[in-house]
Structure formats: structure tokens, C-alpha cells
Backbone as a chain_set.jsonl record, in Angstrom:
{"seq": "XXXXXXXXXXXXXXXXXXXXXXXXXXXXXXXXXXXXXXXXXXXXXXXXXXXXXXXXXXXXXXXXXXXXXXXXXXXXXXXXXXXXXXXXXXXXXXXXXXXXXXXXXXXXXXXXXXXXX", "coords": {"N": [[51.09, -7.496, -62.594], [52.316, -8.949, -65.618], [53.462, -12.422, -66.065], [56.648, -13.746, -66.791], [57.116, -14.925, -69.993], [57.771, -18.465, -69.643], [61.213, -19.99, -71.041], [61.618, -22.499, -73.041], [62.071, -25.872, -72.678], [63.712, -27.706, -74.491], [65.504, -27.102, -76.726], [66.675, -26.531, -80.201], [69.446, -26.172, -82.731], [71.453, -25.532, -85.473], [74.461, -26.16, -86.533], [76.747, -25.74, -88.842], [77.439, -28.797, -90.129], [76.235, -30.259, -88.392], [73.282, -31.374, -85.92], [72.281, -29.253, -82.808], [71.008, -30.56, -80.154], [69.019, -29.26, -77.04], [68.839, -30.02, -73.674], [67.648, -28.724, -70.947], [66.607, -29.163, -68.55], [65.91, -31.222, -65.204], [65.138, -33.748, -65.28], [65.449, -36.438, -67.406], [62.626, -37.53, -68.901], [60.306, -39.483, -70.449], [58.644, -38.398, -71.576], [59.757, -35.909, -72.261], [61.578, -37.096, -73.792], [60.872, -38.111, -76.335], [59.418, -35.775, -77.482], [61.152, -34.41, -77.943], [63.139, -36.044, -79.426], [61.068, -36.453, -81.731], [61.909, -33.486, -82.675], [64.359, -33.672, -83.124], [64.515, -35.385, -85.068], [63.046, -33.946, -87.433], [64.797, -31.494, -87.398], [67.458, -33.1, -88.409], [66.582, -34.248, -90.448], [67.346, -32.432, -92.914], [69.694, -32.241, -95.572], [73.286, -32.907, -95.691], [73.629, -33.276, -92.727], [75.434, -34.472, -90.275], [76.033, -35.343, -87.902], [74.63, -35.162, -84.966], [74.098, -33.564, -81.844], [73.484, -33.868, -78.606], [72.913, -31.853, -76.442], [73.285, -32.688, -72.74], [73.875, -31.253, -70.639], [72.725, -30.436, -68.536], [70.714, -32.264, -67.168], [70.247, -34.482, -64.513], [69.255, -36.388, -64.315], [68.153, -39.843, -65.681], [66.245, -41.82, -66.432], [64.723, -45.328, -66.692], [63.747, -45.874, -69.462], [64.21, -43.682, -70.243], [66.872, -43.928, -70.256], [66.782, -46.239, -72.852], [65.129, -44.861, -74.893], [67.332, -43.102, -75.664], [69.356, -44.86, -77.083], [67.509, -46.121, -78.654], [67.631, -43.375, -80.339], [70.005, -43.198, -80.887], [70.006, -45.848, -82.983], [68.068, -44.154, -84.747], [69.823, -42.361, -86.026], [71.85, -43.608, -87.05], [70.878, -44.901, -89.104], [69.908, -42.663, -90.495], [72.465, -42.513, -91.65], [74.093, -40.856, -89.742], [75.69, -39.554, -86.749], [75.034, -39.798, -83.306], [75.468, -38.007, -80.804], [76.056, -37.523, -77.451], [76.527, -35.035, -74.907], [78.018, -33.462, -72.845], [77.555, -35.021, -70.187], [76.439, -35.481, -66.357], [78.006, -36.362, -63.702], [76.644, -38.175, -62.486], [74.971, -39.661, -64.41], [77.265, -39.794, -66.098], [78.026, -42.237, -64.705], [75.675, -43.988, -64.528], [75.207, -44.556, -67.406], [78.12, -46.098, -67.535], [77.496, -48.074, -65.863], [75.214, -49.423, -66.976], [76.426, -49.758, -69.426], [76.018, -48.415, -71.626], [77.92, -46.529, -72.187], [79.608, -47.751, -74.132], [77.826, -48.185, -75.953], [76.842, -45.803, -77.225], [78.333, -42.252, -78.112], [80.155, -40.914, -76.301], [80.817, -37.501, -75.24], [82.662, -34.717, -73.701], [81.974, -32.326, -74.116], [79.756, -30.234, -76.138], [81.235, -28.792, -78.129], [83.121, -30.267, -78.661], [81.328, -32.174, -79.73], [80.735, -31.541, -82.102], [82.447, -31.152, -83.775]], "CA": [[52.272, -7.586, -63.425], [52.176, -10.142, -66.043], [54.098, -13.323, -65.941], [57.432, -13.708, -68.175], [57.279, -16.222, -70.484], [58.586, -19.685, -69.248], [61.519, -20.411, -71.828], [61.445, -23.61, -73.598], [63.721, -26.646, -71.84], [63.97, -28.216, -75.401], [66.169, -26.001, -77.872], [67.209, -27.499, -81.122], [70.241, -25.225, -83.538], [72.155, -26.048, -86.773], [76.262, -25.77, -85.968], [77.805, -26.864, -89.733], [77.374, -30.066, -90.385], [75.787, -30.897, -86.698], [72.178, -30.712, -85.287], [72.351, -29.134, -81.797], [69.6, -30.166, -79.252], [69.47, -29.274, -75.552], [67.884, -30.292, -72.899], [67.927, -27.911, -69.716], [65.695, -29.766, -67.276], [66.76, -32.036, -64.835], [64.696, -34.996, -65.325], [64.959, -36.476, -68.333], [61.368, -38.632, -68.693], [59.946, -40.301, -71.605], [57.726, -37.397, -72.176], [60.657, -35.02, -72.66], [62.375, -37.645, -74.648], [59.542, -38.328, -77.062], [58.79, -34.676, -77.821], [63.373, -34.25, -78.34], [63.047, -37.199, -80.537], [60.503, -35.683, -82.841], [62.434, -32.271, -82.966], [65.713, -33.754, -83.581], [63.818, -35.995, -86.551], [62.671, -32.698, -88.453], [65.74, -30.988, -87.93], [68.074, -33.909, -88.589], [66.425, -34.736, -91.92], [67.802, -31.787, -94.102], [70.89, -32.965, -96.507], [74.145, -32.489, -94.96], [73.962, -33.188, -91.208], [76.277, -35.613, -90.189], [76.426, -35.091, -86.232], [73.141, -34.823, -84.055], [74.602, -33.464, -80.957], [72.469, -34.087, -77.048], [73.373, -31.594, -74.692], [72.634, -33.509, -71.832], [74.868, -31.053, -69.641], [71.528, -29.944, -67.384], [69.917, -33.288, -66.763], [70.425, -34.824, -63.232], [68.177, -38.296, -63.824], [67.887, -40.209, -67.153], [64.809, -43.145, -65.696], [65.479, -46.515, -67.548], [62.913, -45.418, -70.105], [65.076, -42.635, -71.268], [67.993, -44.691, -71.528], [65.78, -46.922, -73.547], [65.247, -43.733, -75.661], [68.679, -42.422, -76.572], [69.608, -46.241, -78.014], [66.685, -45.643, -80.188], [67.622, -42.856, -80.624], [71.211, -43.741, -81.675], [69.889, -46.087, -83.779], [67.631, -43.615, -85.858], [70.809, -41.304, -86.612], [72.659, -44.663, -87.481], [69.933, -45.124, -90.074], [70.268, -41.598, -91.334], [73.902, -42.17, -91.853], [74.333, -39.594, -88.713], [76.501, -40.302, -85.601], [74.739, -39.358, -82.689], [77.027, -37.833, -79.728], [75.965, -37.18, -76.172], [77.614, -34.18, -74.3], [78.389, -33.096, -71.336], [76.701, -35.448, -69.143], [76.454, -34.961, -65.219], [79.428, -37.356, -63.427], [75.74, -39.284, -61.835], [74.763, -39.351, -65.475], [78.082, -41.187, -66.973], [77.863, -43.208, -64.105], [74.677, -44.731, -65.163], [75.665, -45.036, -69.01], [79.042, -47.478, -67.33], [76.986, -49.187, -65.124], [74.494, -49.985, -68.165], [77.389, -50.198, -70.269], [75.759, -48.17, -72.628], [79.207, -45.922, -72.908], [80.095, -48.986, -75.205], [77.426, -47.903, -77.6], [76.475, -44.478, -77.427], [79.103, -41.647, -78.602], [79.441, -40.072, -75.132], [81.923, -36.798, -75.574], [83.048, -34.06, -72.743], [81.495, -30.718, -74.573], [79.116, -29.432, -77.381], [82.011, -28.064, -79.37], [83.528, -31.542, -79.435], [80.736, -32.795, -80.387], [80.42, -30.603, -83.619], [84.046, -31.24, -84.473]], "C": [[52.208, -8.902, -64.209], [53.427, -10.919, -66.183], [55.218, -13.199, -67.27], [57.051, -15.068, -68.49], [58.073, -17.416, -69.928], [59.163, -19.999, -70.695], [61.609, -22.266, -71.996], [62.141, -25.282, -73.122], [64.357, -27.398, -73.197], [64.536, -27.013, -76.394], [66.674, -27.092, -79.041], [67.813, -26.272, -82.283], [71.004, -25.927, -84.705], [73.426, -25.607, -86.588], [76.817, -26.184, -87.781], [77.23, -27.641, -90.054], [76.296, -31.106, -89.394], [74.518, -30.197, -86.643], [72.432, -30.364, -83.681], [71.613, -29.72, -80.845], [69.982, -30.331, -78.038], [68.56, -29.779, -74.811], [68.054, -29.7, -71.453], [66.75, -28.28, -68.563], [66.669, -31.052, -66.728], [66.656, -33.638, -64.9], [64.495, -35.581, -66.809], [64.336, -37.502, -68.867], [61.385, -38.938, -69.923], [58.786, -39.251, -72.348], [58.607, -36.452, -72.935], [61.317, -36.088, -73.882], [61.556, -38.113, -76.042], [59.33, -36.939, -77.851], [60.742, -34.188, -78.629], [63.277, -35.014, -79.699], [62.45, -36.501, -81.544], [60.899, -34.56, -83.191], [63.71, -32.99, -83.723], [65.205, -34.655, -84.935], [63.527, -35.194, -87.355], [63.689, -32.225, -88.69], [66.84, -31.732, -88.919], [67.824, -34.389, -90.194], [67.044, -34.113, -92.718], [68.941, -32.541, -94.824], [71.803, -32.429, -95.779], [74.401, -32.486, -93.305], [73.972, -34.519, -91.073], [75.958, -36.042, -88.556], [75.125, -34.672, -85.808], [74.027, -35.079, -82.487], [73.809, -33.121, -79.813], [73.243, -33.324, -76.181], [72.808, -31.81, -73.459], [73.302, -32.458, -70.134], [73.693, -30.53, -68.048], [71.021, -30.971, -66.714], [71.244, -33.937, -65.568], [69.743, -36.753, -63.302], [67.832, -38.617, -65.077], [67.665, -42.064, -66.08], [65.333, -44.256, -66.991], [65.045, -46.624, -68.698], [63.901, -44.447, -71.107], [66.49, -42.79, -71.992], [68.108, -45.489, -72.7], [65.962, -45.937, -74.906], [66.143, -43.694, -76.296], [69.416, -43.794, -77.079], [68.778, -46.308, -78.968], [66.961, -44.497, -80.903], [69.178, -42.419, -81.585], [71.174, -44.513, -83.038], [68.799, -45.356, -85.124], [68.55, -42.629, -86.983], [72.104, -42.758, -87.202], [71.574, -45.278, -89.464], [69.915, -44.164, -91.212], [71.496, -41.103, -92.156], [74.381, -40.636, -91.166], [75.258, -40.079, -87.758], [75.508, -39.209, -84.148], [75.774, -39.307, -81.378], [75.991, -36.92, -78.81], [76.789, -36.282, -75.586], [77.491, -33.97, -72.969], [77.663, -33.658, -69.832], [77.311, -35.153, -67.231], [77.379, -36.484, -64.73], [78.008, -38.741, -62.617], [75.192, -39.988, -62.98], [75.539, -40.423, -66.339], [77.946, -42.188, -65.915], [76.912, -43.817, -64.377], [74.777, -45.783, -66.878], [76.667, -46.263, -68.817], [78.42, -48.5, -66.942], [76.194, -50.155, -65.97], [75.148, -50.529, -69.314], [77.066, -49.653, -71.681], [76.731, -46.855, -73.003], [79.689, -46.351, -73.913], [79.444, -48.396, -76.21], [76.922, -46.562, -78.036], [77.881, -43.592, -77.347], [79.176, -40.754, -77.108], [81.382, -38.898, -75.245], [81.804, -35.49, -74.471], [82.027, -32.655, -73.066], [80.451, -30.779, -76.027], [80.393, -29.491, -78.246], [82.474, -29.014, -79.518], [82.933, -32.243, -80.433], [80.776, -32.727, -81.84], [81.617, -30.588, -84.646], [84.311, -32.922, -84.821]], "O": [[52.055, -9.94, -63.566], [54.464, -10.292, -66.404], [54.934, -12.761, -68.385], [56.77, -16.016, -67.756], [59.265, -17.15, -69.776], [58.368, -20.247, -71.601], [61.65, -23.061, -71.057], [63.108, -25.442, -73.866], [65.535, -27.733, -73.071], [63.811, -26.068, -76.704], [66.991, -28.257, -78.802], [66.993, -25.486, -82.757], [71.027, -27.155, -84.617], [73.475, -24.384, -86.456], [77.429, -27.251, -87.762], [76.114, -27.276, -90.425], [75.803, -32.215, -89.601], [74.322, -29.039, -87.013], [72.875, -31.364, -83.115], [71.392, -28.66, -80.26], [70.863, -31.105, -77.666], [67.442, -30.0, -75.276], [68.751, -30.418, -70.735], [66.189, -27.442, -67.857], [67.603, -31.647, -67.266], [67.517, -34.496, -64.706], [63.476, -35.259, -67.42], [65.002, -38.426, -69.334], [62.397, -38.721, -70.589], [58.248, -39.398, -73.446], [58.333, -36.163, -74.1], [61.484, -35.558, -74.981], [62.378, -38.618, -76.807], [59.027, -37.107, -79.033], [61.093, -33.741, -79.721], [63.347, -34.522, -80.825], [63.191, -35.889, -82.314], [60.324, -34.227, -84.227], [63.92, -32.764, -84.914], [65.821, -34.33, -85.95], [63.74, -35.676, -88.467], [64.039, -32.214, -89.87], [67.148, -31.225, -89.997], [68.699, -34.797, -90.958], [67.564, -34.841, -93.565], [68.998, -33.719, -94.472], [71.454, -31.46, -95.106], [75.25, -31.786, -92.753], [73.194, -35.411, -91.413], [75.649, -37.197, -88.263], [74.581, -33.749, -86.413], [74.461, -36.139, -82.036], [73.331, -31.989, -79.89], [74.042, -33.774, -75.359], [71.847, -31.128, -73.103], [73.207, -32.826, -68.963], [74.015, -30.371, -66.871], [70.798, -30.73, -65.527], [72.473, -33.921, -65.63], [69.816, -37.773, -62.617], [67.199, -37.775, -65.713], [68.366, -42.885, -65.488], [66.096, -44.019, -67.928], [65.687, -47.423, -69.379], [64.183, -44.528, -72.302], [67.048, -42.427, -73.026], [69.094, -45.548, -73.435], [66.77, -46.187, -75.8], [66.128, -44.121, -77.45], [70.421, -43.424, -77.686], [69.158, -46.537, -80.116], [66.601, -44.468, -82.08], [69.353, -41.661, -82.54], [71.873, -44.213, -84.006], [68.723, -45.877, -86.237], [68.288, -42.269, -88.131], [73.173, -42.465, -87.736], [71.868, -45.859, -90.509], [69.907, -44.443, -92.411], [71.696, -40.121, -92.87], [74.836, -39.647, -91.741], [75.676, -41.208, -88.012], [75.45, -37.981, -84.219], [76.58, -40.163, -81.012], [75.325, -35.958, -79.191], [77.973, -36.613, -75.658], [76.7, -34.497, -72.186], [77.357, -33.042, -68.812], [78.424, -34.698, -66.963], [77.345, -37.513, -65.403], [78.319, -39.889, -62.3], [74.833, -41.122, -62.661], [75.105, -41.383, -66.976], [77.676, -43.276, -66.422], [77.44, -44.885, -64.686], [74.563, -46.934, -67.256], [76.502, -47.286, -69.481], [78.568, -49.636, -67.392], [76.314, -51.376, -65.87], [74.731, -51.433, -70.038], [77.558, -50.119, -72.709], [76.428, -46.166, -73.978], [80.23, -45.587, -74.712], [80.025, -48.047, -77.237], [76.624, -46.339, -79.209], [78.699, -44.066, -76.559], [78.265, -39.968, -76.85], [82.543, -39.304, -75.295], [80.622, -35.169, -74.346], [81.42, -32.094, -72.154], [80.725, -31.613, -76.889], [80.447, -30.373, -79.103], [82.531, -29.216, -80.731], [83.383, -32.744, -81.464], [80.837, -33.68, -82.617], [81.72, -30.197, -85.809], [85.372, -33.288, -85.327]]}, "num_chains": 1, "name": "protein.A"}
């Protein structure tokens, strides 16, 4: 019987105004964040997208590397005249972002659909 396809853990959609991208794994490394990065850079370029929205609602572990990441990665959508917005992180998840204090500078918002609004 052949194997189903393993779907993708990286998804990236167009909402409006907003780039979507997900991330449905639980770890989120510097490999995953690296390969996100370059998706959300292609999509993110067209004219008209204001909002680059991280659903983060799957991930369990963001390594100090990846928090590293999404501050660069804040500042490339700050560059684009974008706002980058974090969603639905895991309650171990915002706890990390306070402790780092990087709630202060990253857009961190309850849902997707907020985000996009």
C-alpha cells in the first residue's frame, strides 16, 4: 500500500490585505524558521500587503535562535512598511515572549482573524 503524502508543516495564504503563514510543527528551529522566512519574503513582496500574519498556534518550543528569528523577522516587515503579528501562541509560548520581553516588540494577537483585521 503506498504511503500518503506527508502534508507540508509550512503553509503560506493571501487573506485581503494580510499574508497568512502557518506553522503546524511543534518545534520551531532555525531550520523551519529560515525556510518560513524565505516563503513569507516572496509572498509578502506583492503590492498591497500590509499584515504578515504567524500562526504560531501549533508550536510548543521556539529555541533562542527562533526568537532571534521572528525580531528579524519583524524587522524585515517593518522595512516593507508591513506590521508583522504573531497569533495564537501556546500559554508556554507567551510565556517565553514576557520573560524575553519580546511582547514589548513583537505584535503578539489571540487569533488569525485578528490578525487580518
Amino acid at each position: 500500500m503506498p504511503e500518503a503524502p506527508v502534508a507540508d508543516p509550512l503553509t503560506i495564504e493571501e487573506a485581503g490585505q494580510a499574508v497568512v503563514a502557518r506553522v503546524s510543527i511543534k518545534l520551531f528551529d532555525d531550520k523551519t524558521m529560515k525556510r518560513m522566512n524565505d516563503m513569507i519574503d516572496q509572498a509578502a513582496a506583492k503590492p498591497g500587503v500590509i499584515y504578515v500574519v504567524l500562526d504560531m498556534s501549533k508550536v510548543q518550543i521556539v529555541p533562542s535562535l527562533g526568537l532571534g528569528a521572528l525580531v528579524q523577522m519583524s524587522n524585515k516587515c517593518k522595512a516593507r512598511k508591513q506590521r508583522l503579528r504573531i497569533a495564537g501562541l501556546q500559554p508556554q509560548v507567551r510565556q517565553t515572549m514576557a520573560i524575553t520581553k519580546l511582547d514589548r516588540i513583537l505584535d503578539l494577537v489571540d487569533s488569525v482573524e485578528e490578525g487580518v483585521s
